[in-house]
C-alpha positions in Angstrom: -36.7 -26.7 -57.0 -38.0 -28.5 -54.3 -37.3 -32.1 -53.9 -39.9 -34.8 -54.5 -40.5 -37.3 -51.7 -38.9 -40.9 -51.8 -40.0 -42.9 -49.3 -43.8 -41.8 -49.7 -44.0 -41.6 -53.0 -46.3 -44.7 -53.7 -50.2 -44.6 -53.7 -50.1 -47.5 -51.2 -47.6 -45.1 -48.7 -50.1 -41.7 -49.5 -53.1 -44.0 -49.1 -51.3 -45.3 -45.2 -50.6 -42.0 -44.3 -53.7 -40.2 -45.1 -55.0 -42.7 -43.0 -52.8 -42.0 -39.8 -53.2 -37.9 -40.6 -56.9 -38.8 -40.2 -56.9 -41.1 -37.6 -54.6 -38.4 -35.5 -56.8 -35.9 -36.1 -59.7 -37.9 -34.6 -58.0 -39.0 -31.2 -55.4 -35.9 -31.1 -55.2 -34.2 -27.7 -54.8 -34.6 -24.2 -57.8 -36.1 -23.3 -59.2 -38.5 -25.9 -57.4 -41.6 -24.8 -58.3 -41.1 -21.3 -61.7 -40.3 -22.1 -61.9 -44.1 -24.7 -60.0 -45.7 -21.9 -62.6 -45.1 -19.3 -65.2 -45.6 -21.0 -64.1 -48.9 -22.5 -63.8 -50.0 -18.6 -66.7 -48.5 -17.3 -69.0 -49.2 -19.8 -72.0 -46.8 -19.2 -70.6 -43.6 -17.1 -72.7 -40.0 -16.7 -71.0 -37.0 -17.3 -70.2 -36.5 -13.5 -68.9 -40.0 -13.6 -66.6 -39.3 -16.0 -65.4 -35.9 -15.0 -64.5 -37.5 -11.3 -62.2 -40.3 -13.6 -60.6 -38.4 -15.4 -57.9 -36.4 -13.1 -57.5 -32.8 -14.3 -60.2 -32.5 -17.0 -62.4 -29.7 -16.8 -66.2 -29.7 -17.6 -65.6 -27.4 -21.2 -63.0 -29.9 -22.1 -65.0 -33.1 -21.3 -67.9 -31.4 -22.7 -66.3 -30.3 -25.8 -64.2 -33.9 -26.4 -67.2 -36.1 -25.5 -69.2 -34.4 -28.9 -66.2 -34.9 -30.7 -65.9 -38.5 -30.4 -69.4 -39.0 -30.0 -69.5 -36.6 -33.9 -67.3 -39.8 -34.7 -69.2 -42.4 -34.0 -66.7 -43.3 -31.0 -69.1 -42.6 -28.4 -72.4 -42.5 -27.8 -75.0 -40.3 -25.6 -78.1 -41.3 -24.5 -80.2 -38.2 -22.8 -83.2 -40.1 -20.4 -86.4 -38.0 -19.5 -85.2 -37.5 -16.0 -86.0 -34.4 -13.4 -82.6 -32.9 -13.7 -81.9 -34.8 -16.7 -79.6 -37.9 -17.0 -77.2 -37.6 -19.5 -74.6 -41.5 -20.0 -72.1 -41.8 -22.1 -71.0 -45.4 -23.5 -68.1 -46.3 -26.0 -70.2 -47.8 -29.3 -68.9 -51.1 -31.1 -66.9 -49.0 -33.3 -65.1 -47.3 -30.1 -63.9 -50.3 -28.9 -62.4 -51.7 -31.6 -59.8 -49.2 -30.5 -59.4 -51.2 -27.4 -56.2 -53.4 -28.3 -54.4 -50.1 -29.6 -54.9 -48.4 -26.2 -54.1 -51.3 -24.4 -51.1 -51.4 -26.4 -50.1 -47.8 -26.6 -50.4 -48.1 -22.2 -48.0 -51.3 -22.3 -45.4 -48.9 -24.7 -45.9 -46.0 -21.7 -45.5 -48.2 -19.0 -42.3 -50.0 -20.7 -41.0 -46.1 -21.8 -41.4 -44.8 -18.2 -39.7 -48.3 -16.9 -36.9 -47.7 -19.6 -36.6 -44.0 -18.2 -36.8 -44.9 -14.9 -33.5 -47.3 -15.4 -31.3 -45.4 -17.3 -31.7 -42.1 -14.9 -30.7 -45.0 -11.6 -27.7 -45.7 -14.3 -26.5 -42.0 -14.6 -27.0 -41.7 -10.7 
């Protein structure tokens, strides 16, 4: 008989992690943060733009992650009538209200690596 969960086992827990499953399953992988990041900095950047910030990222990935977040409202794309045509990309109001957890989730990586960084001068 398998046991039952204790610590979860409230609506109010199954309601708050249903909500991080989700929320993971939005901004999961490698390249979503960087993608929000930059965009939240540069405001308006073309596809180009955007490929050249973000180190390592091929053109399939960025394609395939910016319809993603744009499919969730994170970012948008505005296509303009151009000869070759201009494609931008901008976070929307609801993108950066993810601002202050990527700011914050950079300040935990930066005080992680520090941390890190320390204790291997320690063991040295």
């Amino acid at each position: 008989m398998k046991k039952k969960a204790v610590l979860n086992n409230n609506a109010v827990c199954q309601t708050r992690m249903t909500a991080i499953k989700d929320t993971m399953g939005i901004l999961s992988g490698k390249w979503k943060f960087h993608i929000l990041g930059t965009l939240i900095r540069g405001e308006k950047l073309r596809f180009m733009d955007l490929l050249r910030e973000i180190d390592g990222i091929g053109t399939k990935m960025l394609s395939k992650e910016l319809q993603d977040l744009e499919m969730n409202h994170l970012v948008k794309r505005t296509v303009f009538n151009t000869k070759p045509v201009t494609v931008e990309y901008e976070i929307t109001e609801y993108g950066k209200t993810l601002s202050p957890i990527i700011e914050e989730i950079a300040n935990w990586g930066i005080d992680y690596r520090n941390k890190l960084h320390k204790k291997s001068e320690v063991t040295v």
